[in-house]
SEPA-113950 format. One line per 4 residues: number of its first residue (from 1); their letters; for each residue z, y, x of N, C-alpha, C, O. Coordinates in nm, 4 decimals. Each point is the difference from the previous one (the first is absolute). Example, Ala and Ser with C-alpha at 12.3 -4.5 7.8 and 13.67 -1.06 7.14 Angstrom:
2
1 = AS = 0.7800,-0.5690,1.3190,0.0000,0.1190,-0.0890,0.0000,0.1200,0.0900,0.0665,-0.0019,0.1036  -0.1385,0.1069,-0.1386,0.0060,0.1190,0.0820,0.0730,0.1090,-0.0770,0.0169,0.1108,0.0509
This chain:
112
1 = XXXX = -2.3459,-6.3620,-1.6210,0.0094,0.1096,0.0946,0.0672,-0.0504,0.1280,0.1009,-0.0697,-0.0104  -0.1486,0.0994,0.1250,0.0503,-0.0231,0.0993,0.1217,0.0739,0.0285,0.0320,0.1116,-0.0410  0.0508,-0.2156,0.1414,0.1118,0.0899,0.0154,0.0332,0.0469,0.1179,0.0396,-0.0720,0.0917  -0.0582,0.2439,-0.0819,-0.0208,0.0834,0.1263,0.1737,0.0216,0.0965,0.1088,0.0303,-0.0490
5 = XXXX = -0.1256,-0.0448,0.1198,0.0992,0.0168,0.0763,0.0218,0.1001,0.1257,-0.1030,0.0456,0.0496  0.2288,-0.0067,0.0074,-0.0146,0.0915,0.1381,0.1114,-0.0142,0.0428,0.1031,0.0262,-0.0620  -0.1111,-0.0717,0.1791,0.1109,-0.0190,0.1418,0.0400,0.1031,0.0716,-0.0791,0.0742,0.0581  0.1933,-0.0619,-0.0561,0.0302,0.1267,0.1390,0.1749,-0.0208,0.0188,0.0773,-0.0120,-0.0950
9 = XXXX = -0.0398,0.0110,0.2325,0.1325,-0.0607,0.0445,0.0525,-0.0579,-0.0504,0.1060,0.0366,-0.0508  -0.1797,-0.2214,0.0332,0.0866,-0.0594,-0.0683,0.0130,0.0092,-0.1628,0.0688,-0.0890,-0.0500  -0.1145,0.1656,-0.0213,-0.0004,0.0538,-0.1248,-0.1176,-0.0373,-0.0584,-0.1049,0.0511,0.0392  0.1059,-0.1431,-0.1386,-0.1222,-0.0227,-0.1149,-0.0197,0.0785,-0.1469,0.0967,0.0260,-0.0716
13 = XXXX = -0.2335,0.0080,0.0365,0.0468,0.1052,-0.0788,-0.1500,-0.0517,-0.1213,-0.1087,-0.0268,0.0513  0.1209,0.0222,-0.1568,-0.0752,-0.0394,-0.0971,-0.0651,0.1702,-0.0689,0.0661,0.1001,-0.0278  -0.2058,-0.1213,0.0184,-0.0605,0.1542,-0.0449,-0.0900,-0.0888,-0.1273,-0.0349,-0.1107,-0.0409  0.0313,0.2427,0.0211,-0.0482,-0.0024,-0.1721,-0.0808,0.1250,-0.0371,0.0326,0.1120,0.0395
17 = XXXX = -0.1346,-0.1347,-0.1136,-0.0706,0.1138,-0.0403,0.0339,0.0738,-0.1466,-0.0493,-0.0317,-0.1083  0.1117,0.1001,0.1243,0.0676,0.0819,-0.1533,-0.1393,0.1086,-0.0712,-0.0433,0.1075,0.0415  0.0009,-0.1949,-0.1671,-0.1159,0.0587,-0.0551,0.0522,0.1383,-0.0584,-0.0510,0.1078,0.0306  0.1637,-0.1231,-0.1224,0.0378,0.1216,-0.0309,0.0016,0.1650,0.0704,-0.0609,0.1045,-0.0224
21 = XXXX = 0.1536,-0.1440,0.1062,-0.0054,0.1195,0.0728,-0.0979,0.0437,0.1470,0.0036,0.0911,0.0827  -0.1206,-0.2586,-0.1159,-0.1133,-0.0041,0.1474,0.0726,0.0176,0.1278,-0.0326,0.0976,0.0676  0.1433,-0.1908,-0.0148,0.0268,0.0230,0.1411,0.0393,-0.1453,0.0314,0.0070,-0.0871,-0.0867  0.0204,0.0659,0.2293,0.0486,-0.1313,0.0057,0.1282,0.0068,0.0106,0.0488,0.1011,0.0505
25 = XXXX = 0.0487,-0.2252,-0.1034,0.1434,0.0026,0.0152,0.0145,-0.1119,0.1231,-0.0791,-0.0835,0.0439  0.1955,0.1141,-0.0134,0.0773,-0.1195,0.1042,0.0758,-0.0022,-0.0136,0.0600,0.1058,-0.0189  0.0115,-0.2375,0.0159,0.1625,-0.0498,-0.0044,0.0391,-0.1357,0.1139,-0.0600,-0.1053,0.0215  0.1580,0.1494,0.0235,0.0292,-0.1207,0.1477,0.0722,-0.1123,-0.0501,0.1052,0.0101,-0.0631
29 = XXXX = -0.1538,-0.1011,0.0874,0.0495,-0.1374,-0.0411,0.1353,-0.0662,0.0372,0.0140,0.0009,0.1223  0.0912,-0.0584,-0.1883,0.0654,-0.0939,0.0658,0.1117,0.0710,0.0168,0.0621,-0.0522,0.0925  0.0117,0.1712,-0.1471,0.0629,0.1041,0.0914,0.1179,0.0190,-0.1446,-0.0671,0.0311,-0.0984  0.2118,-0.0412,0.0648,0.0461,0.0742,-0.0696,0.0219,0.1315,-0.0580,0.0439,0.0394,-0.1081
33 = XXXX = -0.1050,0.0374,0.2537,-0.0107,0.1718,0.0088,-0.1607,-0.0106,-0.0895,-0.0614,-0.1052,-0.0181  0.0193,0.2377,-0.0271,-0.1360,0.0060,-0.0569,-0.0428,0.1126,0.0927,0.0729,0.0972,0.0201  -0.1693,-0.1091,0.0252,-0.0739,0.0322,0.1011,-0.1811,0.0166,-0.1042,-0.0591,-0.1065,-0.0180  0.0205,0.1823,-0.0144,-0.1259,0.0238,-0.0309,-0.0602,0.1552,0.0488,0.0835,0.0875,0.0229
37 = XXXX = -0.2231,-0.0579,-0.0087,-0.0821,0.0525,-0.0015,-0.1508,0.0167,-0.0353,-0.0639,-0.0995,-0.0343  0.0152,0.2007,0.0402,-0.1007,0.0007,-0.0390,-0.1182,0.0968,0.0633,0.0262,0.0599,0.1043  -0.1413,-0.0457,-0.1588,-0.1360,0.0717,0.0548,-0.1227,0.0383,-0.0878,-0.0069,-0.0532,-0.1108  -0.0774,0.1282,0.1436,-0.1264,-0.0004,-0.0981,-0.1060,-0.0642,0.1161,-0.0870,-0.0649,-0.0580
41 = XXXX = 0.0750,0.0646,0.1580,-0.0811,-0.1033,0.0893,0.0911,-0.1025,0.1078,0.1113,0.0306,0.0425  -0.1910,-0.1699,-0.0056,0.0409,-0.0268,0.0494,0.1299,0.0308,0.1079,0.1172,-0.0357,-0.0117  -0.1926,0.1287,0.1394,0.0553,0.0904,0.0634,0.1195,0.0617,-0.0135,0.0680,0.0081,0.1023  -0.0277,0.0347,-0.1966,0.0969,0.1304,-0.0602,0.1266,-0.1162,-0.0234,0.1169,0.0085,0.0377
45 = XXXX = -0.1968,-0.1400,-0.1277,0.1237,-0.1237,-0.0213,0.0474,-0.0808,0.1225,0.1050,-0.0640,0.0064  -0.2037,0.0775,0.0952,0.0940,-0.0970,0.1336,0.0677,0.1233,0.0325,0.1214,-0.0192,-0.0052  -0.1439,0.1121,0.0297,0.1004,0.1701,0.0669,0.0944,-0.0630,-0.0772,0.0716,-0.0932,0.0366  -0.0733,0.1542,-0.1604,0.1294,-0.0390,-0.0675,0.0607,-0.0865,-0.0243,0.1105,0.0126,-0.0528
49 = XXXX = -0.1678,-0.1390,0.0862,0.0907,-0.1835,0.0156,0.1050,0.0580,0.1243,0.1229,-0.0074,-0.0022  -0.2188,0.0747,0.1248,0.0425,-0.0192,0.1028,0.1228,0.1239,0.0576,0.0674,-0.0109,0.1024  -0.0636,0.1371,-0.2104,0.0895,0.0574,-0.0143,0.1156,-0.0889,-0.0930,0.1175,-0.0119,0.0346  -0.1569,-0.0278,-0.1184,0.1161,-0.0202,-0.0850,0.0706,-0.1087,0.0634,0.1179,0.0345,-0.0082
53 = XXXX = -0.1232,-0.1637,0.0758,0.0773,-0.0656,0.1061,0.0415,0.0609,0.1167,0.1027,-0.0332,0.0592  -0.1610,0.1015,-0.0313,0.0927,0.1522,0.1260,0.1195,0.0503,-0.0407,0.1107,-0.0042,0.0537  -0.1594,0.0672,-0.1873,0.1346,0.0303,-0.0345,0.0705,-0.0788,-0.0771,0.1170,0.0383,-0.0018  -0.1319,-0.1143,-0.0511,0.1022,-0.1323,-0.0038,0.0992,-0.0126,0.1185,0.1202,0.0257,-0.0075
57 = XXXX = -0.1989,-0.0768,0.1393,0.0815,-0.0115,0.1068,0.0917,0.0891,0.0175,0.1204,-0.0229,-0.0116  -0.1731,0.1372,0.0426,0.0391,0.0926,0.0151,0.1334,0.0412,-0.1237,0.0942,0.0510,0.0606  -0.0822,-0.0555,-0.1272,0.0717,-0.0028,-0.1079,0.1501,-0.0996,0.0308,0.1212,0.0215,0.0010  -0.2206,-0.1499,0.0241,0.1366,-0.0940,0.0112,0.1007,0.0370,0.1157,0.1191,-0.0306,-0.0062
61 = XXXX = -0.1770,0.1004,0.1151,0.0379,-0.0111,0.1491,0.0997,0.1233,-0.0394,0.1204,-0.0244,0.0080  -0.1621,0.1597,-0.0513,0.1101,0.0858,-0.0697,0.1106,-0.0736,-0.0358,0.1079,-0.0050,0.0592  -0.1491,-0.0645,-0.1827,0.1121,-0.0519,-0.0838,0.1009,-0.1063,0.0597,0.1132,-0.0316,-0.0367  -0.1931,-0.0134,0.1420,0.1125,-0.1140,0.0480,-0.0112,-0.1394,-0.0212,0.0829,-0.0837,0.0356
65 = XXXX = -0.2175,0.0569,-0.1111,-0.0001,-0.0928,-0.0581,-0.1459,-0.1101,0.0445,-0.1048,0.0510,0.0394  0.1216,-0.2092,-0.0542,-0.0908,-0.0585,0.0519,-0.1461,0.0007,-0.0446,0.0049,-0.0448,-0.1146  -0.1195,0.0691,0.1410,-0.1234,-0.0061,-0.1073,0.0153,-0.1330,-0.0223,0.0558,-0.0925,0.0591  -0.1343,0.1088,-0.1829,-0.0236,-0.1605,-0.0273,-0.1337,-0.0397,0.0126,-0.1052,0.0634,-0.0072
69 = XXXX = 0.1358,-0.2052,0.0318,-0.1770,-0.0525,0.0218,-0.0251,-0.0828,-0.1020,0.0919,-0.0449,-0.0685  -0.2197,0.0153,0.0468,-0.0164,-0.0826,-0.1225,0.0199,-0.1378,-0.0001,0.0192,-0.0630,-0.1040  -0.0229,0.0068,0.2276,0.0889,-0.1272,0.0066,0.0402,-0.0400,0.1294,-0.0571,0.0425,0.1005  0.1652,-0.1328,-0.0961,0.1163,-0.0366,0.1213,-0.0452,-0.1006,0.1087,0.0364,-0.0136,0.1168
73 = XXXX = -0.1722,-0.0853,-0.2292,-0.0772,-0.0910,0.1073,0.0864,-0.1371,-0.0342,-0.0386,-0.1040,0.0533  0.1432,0.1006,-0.1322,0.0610,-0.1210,-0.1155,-0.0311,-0.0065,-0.1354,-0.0002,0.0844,-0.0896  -0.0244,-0.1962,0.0942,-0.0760,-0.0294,-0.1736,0.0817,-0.1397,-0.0415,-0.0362,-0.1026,0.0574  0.1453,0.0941,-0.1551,0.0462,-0.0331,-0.0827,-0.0840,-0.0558,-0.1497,-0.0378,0.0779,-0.0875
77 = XXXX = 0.0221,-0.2100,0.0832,-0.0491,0.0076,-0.1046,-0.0071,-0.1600,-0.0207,0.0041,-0.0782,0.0949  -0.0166,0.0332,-0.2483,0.0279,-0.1333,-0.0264,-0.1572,-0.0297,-0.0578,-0.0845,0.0770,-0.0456  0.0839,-0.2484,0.0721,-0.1176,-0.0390,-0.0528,0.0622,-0.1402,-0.0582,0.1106,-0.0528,0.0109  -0.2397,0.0146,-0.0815,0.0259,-0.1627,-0.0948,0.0319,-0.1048,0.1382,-0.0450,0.0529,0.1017
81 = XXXX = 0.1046,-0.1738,-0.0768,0.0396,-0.0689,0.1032,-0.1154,-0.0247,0.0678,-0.0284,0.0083,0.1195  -0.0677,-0.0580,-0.2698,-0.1369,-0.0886,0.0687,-0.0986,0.0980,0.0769,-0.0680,-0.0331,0.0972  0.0709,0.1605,-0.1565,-0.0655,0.1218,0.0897,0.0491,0.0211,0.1937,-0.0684,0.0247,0.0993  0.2428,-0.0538,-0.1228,0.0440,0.0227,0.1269,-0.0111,-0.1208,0.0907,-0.0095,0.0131,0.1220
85 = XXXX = 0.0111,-0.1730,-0.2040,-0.0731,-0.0517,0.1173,-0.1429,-0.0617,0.0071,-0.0388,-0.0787,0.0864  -0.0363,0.1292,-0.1957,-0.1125,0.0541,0.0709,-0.0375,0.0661,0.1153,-0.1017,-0.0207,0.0661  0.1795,0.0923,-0.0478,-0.0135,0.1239,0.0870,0.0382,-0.0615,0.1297,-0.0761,-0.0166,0.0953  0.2033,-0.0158,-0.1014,0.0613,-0.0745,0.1074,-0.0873,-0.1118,0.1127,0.0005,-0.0205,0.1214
89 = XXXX = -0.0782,-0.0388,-0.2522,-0.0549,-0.1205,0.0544,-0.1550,0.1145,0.0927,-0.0512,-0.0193,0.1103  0.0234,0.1193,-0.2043,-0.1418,0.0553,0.1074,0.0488,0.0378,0.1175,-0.0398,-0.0405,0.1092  0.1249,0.1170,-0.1284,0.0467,0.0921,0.1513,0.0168,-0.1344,0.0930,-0.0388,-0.0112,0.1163  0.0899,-0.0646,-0.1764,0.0524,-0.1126,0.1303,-0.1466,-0.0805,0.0495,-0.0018,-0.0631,0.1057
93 = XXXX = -0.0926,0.0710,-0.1748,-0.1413,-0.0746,0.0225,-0.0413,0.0842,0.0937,-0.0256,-0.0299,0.1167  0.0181,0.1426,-0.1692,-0.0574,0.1245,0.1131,0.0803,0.0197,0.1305,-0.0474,0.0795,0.0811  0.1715,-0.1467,-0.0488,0.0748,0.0489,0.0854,0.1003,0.0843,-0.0044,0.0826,-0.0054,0.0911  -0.0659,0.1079,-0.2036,0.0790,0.1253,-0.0005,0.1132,-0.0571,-0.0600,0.0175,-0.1102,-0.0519
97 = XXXX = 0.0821,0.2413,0.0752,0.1022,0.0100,-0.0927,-0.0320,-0.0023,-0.1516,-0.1136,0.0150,-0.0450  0.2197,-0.0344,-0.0255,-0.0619,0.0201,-0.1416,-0.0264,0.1857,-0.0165,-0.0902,0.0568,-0.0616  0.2091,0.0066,0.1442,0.0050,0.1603,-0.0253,-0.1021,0.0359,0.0520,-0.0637,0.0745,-0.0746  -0.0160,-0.1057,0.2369,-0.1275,-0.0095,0.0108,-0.1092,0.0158,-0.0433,-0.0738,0.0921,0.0350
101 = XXXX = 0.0432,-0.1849,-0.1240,-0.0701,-0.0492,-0.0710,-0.0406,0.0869,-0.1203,-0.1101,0.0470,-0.0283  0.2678,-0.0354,-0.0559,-0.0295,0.1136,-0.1126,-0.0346,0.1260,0.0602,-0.1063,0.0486,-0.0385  0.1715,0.0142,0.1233,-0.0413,0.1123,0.0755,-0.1707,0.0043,-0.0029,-0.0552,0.0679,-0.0866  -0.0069,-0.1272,0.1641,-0.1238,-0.0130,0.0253,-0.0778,-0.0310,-0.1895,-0.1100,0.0275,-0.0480
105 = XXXX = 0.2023,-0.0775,0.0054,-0.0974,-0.0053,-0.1592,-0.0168,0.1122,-0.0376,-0.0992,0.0658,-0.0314  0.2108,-0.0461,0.0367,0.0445,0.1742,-0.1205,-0.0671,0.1171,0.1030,-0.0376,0.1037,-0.0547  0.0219,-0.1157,0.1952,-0.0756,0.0781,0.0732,-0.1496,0.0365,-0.0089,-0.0560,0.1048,0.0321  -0.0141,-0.2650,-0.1053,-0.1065,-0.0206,-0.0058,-0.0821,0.0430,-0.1245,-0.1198,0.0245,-0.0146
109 = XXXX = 0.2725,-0.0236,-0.1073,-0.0390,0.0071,-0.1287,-0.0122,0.1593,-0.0221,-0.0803,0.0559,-0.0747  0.1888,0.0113,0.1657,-0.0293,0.1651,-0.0366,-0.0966,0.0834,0.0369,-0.0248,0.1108,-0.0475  -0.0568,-0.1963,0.1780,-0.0734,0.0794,0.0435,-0.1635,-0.0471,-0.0172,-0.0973,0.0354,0.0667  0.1062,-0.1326,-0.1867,-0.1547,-0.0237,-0.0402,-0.0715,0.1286,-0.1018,-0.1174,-0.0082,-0.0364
């Protein structure tokens, strides 16, 4: 099954077709808060993606508090040595930074 997705301010949101009760669900990715909605047509589920991050905002800005986004744009993460200078050694063939470099991989890999 493919995996359907929907964008709106910054906000990624994963949908799903719920056989049981025949409607589609949505849930926003990446987020400690739970943020879901739902629809019986397309239509009815972006309204309601696009209400339910409204009032999110809206919610936080009451409360005082920062929204959160699903990520900061830092990625932390360890690999085997020979993987990292692998890596090292392409970016530098190509010219780039190594952060460069992964940037543009992991850029390339999410959006095939």
């Amino acid at each position: 099954m493919k995996l359907n997705t929907l964008s709106y301010k910054g906000y990624t949101a994963r949908v799903d077709f719920d056989p049981e009760d025949g409607i589609l669900i949505g849930r926003v990715l990446g987020l400690n808060d739970s943020i879901s909605f739902h629809g019986e047509t397309p239509a009815e589920l972006i309204a309601d993606f696009h209400a339910a991050i409204k009032h999110y905002l809206a919610d936080c800005q009451a409360t005082g508090r920062q929204p959160e986004k699903a990520a900061s744009g830092k990625l932390m993460l360890r690999v085997p040595p020979e993987v990292h200078a692998a890596a090292a050694v392409k970016a530098e063939a190509s010219g780039k930074s190594l952060n460069q470099w992964i940037s543009e991989v992991l850029e390339e890999a999410t959006h095939a």
